[in-house]
C-alpha positions in Angstrom: -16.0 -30.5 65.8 -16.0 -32.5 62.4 -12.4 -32.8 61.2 -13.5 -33.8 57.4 -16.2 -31.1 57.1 -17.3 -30.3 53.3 -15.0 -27.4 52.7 -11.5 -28.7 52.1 -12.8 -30.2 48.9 -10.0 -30.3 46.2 -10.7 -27.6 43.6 -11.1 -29.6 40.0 -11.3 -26.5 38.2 -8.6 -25.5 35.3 -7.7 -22.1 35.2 -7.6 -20.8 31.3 -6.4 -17.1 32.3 -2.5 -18.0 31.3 -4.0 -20.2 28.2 -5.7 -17.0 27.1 -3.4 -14.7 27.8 -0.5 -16.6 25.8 -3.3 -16.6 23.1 -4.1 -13.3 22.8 0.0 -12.4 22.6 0.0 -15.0 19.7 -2.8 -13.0 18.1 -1.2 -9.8 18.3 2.4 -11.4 17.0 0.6 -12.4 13.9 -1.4 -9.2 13.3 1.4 -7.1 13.1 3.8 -9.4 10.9 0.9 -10.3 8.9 1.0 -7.3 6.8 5.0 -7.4 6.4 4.7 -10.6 4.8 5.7 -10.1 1.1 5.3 -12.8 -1.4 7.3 -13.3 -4.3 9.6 -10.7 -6.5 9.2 -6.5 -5.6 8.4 -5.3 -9.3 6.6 -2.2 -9.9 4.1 -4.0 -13.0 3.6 -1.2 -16.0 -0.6 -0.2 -15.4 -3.4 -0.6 -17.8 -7.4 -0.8 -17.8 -8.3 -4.1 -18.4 -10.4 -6.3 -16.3 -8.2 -9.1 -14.4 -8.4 -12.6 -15.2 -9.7 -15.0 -12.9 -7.8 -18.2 -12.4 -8.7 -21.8 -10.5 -5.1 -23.7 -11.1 -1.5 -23.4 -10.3 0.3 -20.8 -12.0 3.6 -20.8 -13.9 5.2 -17.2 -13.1 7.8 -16.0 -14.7 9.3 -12.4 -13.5 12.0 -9.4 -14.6 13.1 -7.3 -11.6 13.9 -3.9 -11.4 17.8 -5.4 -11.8 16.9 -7.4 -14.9 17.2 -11.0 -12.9 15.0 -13.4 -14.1 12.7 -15.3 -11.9 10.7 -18.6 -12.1 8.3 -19.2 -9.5 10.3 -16.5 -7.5 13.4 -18.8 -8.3 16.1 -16.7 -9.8 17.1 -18.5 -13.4 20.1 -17.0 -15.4 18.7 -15.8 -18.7 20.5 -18.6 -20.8 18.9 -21.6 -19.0 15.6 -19.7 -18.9 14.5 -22.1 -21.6 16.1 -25.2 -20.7 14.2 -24.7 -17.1 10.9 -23.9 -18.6 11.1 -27.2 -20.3 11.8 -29.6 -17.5 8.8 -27.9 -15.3 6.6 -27.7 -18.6 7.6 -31.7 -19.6 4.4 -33.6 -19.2 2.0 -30.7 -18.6 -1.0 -30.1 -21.2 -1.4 -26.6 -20.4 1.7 -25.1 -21.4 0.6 -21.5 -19.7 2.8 -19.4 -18.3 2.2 -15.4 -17.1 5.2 -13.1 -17.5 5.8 -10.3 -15.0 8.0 -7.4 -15.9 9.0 -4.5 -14.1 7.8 -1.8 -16.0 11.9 0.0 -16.2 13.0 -3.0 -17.3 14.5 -2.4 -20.9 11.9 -3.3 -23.6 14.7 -5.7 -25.4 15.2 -7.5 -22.4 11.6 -8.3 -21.7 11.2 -9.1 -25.7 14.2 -11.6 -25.4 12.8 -13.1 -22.7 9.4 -13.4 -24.2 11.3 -15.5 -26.9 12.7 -18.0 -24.6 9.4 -18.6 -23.3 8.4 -19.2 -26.3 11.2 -21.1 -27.6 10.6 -23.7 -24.6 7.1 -24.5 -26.1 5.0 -22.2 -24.2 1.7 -22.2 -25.6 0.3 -19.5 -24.0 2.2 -16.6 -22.3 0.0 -14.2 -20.2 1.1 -10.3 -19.3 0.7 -9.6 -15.4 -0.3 -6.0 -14.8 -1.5 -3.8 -12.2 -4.8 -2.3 -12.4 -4.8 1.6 -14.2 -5.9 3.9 -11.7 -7.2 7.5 -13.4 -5.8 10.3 -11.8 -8.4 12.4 -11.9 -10.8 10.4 -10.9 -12.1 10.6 -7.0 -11.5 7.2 -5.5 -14.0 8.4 -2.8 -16.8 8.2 -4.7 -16.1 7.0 -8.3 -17.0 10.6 -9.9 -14.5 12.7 -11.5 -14.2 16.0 -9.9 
């Protein structure tokens, strides 16, 4: 009888079943928070049928809530240092572009008045964020009225 016969060899094999198991509960955290992840301000945008705009750079956003509370960059700004903001994040820039988001029960004064302070901190360009317009009766199925 061999006492140091061949099969009490150490094992050197890792066992990845609790690596993949942790793994695949990671997975499923993520693909159910994934959709609940909301960025930026809740406004409903007023609709119209114009093709979107495609953009490469970083955007300057300015937003009007349902409640009338002004946002920059989904940073709320009281309404009478809306301009003095603007002009510290526009100082320096070349592209003075900004695109204003309004929800569309927002009074039309409001959004006008805060058009003009966009303006008035040297805005060259001010773009109007909207959601697609979606015709009723049309069939989204497939694309036919019916």
């Amino acid at each position: 009888m061999a006492i140091g016969s061949g099969s009490d060899r150490l094992m050197s094999d890792i066992n990845v079943t609790p690596f993949v198991d942790v793994m695949l509960v990671l997975l499923i955290i993520f693909m159910v928070t994934a959709p609940m992840m909301v960025q930026g301000v809740d406004v409903a945008l007023p609709e119209v049928s114009a093709k979107p705009m495609v953009t490469d750079k970083e955007n300057l956003t300015v937003t009007i809530d349902r409640e009338s509370n002004v946002y920059v960059n989904d940073f709320q700004v009281r309404t009478d240092f809306l301009k003095e903001k603007l002009e510290k994040i526009l100082a320096g820039k070349t592209d003075r572009e900004v695109f204003f988001r309004a929800d569309k029960d927002v009074p039309y004064g409001m959004v006008v008045s805060v058009m003009a302070e966009i303006k008035a901190a040297g805005v060259e360009k001010l773009g109007m964020v909207t959601d697609p317009y979606e015709d009723p009766g049309k069939d989204k199925s497939s694309g036919k009225k019916g």
